[in-house]
MITI-819759 format. One record per residue (C-alpha): z, x, y; residue number from 1; residue in one letter; chain. Coordinates in Angstrom, 3 decimals, m for minus. Example, Ala and Ser with C-alpha at 12.3 -4.5 7.8 and 13.67 -1.06 7.14 Angstrom:
+----------+----------+----------+-----+---------+--------+
!        w !        u !        v ! num ! residuo ! cadena !
+----------+----------+----------+-----+---------+--------+
!    7.800 !   12.300 !   m4.500 !   1 !       A !      A !
!    7.140 !   13.670 !   m1.060 !   2 !       S !      A !
+----------+----------+----------+-----+---------+--------+
//
This chain:
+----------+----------+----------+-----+---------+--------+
!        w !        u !        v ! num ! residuo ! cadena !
+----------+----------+----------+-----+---------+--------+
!   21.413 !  m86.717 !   73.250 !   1 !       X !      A !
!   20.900 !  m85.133 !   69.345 !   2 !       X !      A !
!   17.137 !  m83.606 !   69.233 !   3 !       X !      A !
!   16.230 !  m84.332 !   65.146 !   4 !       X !      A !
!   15.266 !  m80.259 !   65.647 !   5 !       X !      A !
!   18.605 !  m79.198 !   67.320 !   6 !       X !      A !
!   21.666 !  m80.384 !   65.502 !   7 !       X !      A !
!   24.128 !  m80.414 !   68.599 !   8 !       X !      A !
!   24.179 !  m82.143 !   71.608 !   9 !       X !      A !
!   21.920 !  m80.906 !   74.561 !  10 !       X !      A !
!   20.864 !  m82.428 !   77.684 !  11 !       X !      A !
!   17.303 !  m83.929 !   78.878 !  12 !       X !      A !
!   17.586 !  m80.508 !   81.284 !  13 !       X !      A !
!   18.105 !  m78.549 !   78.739 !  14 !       X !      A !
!   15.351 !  m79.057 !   76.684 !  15 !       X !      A !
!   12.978 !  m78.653 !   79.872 !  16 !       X !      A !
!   14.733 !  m75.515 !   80.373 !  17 !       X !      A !
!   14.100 !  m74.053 !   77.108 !  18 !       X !      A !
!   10.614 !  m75.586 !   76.801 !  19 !       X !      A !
!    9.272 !  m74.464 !   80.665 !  20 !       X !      A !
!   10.867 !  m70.985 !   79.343 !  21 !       X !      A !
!    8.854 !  m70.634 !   76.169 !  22 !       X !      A !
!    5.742 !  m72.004 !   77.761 !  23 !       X !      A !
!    5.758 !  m69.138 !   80.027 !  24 !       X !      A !
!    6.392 !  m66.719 !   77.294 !  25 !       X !      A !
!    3.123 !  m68.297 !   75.891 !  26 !       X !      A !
!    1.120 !  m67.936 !   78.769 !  27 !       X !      A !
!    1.856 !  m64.548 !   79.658 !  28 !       X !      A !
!    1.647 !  m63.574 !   75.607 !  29 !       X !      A !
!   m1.954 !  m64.796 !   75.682 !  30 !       X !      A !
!   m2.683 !  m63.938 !   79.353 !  31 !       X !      A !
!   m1.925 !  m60.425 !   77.857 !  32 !       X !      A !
!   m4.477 !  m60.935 !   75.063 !  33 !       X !      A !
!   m7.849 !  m62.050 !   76.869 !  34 !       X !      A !
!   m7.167 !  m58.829 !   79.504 !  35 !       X !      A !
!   m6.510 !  m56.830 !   77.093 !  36 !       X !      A !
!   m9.637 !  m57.947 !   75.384 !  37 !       X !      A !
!  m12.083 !  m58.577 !   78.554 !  38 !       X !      A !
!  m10.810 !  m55.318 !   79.801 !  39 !       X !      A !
!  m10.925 !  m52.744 !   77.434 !  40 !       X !      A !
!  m13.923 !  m51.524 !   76.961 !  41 !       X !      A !
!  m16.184 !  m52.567 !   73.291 !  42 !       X !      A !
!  m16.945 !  m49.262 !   70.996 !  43 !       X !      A !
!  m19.973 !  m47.069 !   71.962 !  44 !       X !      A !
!  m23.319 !  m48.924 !   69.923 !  45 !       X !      A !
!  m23.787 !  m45.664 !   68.680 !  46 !       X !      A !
!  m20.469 !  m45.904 !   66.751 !  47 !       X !      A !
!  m20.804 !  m49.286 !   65.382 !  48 !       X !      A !
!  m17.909 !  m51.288 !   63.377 !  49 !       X !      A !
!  m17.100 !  m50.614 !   60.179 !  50 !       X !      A !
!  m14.834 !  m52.362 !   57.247 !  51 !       X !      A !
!  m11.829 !  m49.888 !   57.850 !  52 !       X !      A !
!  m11.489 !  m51.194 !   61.402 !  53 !       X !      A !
!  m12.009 !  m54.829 !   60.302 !  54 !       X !      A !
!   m8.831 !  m54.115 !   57.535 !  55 !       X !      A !
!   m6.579 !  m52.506 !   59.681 !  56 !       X !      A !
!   m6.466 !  m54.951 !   62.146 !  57 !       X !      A !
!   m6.170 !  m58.164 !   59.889 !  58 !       X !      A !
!   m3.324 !  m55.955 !   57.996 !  59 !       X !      A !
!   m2.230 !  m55.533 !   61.760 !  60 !       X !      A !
!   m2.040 !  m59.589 !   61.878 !  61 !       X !      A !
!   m0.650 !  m59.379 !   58.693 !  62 !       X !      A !
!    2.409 !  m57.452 !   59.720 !  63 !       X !      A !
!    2.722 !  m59.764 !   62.831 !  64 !       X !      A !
!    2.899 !  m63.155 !   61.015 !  65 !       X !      A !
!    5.280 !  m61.854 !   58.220 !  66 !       X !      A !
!    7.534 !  m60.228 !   61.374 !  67 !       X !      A !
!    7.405 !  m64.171 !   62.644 !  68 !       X !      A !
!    9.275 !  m65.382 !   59.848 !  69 !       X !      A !
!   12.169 !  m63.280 !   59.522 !  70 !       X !      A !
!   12.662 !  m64.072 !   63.621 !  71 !       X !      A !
!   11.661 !  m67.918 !   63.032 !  72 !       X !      A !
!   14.812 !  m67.845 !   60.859 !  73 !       X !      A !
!   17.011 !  m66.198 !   62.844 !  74 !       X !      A !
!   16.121 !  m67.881 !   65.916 !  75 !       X !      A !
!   18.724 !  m70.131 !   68.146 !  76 !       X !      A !
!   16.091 !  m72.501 !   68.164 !  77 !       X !      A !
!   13.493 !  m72.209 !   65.379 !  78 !       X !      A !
!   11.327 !  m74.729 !   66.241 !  79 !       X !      A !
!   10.431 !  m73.386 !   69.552 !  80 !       X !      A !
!   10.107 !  m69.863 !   67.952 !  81 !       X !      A !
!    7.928 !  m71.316 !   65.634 !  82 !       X !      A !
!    5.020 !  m72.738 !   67.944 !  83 !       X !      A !
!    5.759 !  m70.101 !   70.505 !  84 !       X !      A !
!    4.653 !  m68.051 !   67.292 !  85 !       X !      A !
!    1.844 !  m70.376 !   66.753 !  86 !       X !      A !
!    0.547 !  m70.393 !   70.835 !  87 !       X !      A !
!   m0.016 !  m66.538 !   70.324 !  88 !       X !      A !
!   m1.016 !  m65.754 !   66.519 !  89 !       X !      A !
!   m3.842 !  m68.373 !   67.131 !  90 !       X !      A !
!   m5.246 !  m66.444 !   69.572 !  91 !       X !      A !
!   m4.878 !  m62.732 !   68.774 !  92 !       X !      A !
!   m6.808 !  m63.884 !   65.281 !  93 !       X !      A !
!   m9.977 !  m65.541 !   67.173 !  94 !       X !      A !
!   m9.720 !  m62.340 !   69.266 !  95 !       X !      A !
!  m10.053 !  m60.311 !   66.602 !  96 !       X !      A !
!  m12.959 !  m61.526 !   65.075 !  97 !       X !      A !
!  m14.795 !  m61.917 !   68.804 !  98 !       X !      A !
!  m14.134 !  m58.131 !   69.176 !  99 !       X !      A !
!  m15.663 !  m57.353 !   66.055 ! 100 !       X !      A !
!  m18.322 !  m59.613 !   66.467 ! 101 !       X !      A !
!  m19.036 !  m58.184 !   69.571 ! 102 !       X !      A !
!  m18.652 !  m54.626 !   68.186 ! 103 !       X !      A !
!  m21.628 !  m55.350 !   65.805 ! 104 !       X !      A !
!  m23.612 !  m56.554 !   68.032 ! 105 !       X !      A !
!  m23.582 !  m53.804 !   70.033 ! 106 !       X !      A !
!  m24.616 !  m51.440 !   67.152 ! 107 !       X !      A !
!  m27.073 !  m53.927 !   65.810 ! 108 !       X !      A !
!  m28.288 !  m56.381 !   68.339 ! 109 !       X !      A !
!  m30.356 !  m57.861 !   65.112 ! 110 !       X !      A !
!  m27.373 !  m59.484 !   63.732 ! 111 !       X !      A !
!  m26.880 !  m62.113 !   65.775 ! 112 !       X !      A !
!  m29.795 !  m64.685 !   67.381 ! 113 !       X !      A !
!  m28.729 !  m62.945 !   70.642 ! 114 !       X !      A !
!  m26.261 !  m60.148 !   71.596 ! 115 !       X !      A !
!  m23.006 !  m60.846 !   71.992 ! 116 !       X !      A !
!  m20.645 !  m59.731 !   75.328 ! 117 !       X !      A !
!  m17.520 !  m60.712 !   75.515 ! 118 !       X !      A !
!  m17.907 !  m63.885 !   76.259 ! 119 !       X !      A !
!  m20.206 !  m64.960 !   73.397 ! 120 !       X !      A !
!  m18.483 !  m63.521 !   71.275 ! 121 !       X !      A !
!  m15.440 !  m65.408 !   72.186 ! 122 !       X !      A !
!  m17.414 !  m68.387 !   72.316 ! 123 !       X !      A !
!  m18.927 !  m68.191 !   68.701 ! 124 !       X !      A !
!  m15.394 !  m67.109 !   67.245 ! 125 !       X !      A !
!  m14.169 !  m70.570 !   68.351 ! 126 !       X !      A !
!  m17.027 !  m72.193 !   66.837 ! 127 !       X !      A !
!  m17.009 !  m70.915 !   64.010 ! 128 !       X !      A !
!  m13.077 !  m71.056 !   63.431 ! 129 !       X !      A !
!  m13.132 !  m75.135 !   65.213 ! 130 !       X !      A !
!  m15.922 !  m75.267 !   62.197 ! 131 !       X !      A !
!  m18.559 !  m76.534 !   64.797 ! 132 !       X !      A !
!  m21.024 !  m74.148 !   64.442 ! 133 !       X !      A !
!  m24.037 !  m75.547 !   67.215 ! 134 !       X !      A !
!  m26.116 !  m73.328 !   66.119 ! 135 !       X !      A !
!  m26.932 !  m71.644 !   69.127 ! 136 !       X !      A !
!  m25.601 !  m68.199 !   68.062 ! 137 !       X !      A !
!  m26.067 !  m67.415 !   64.376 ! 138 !       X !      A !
!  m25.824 !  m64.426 !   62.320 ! 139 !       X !      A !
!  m29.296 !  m62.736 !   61.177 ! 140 !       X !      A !
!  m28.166 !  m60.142 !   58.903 ! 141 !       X !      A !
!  m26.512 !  m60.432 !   55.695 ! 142 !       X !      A !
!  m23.938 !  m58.012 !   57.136 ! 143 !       X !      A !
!  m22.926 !  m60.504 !   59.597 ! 144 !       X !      A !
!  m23.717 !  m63.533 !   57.272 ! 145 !       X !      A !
!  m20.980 !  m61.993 !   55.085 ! 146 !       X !      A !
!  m18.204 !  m61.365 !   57.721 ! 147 !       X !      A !
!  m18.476 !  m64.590 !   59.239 ! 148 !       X !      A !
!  m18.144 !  m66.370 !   55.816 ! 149 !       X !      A !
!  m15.320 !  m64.224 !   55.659 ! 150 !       X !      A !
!  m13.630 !  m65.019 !   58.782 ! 151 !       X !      A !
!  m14.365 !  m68.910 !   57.371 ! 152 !       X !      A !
!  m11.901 !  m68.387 !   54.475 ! 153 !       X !      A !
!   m9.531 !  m66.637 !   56.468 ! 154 !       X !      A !
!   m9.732 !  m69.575 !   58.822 ! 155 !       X !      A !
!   m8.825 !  m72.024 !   55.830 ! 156 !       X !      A !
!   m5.809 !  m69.325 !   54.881 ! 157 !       X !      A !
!   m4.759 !  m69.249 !   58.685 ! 158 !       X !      A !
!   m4.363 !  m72.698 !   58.903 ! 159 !       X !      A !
!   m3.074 !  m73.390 !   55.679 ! 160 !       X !      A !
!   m0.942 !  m70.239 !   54.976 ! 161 !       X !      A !
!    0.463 !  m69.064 !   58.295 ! 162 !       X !      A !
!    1.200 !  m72.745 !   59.345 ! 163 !       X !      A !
!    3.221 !  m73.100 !   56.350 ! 164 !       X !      A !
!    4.811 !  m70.564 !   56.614 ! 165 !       X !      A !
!    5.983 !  m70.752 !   59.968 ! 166 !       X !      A !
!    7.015 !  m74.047 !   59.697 ! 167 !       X !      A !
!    9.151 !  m73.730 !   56.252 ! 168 !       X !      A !
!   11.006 !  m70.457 !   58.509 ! 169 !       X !      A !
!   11.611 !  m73.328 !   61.183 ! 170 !       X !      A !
!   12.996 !  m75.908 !   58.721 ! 171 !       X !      A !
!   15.042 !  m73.123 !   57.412 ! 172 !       X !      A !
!   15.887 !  m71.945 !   60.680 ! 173 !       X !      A !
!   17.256 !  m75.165 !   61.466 ! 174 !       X !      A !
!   19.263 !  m75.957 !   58.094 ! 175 !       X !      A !
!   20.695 !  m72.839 !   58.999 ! 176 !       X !      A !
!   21.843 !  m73.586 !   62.309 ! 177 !       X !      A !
!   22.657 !  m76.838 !   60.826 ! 178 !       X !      A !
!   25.316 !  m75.055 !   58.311 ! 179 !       X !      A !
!   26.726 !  m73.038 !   61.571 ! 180 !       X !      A !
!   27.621 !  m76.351 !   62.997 ! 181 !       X !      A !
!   28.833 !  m77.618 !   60.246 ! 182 !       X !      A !
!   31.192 !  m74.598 !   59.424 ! 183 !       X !      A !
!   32.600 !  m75.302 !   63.230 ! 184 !       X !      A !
!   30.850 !  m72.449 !   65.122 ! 185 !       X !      A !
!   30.067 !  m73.845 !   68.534 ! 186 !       X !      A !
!   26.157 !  m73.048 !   69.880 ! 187 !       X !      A !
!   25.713 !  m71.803 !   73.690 ! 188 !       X !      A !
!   23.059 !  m73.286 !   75.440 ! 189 !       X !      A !
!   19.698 !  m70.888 !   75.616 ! 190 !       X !      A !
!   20.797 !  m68.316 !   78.328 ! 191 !       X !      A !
+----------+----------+----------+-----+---------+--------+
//
């Protein structure tokens, strides 16, 4: 059996092999997140969360995604690299935003309609990024009216940008493999 996404032969087994394995990659990636997040404890209120914070840690997803690539490409199997890449950049983004969120809240409990914990926070970073928005938890200030529009464009260049990108490194990833095969090198299955 020829996979469109794996240009030599593997086996039904196989491919539940390789997909059980990157599943649990996935799940113990993000597992990783949330406890990192619900565990470690929010800045002091007194210290507040300022721009610098909010820039090093998008340039920190920043350097993540464009790390992706390069291993999407060089991957044995590109595709599953790719949404593997996918499972985990999608959350360490919304958790990002919830933590500074949160954060501000703490300093100013005035810039939300209620204070954020962890869990609110969470919960109004997926709204916002699903594009829901219930209107349950809103921002107050123009502070937070401001960051939250800005973590609405990001959204649109997260979705547009980092998707694209990850899949062109899979397609390339692939024709790549593809010229391997071609040039008679013969692929092991994933160990």
């Amino acid at each position: 059996m020829t996979q469109w996404w794996v240009p030599w032969p593997v086996t039904g087994r196989d491919v539940w092999r390789r997909g059980l394995f990157v599943l649990f990659r996935v799940t113990a990636s993000v597992s990783l997140l949330f406890t990192t997040y619900f565990v470690i404890p929010a800045r002091t209120a007194d210290k507040g969360f300022g721009l610098p914070w909010l820039i090093l840690e998008l340039a920190i997803f920043g350097a993540v995604v464009g790390i992706q690539v390069p291993a999407i490409v060089g991957a044995k199997h590109p595709v599953l690299r790719a949404v593997e890449s996918m499972a985990v950049l999608i959350p360490l983004y919304l958790l990002i935003f919830s933590r500074i969120y949160m954060s501000n809240s703490l300093h100013d409990p005035s810039g939300f309609s209620l204070p954020l914990d962890h869990a609110t926070a969470l919960y109004f970073t997926v709204t916002v990024f699903a594009t829901v928005g219930y209107g349950d938890i809103v921002p107050q200030t123009n502070s937070m009216r401001l960051l939250v529009t800005l973590q609405m464009l990001l959204n649109l260049m997260v979705l547009g940008l980092v998707i694209r990108l990850l899949t062109s490194a899979a397609r390339r990833g692939v024709a790549r493999r593809g010229a391997e095969t071609d040039l008679g090198e013969r692929d092991l299955p994933l160990q």
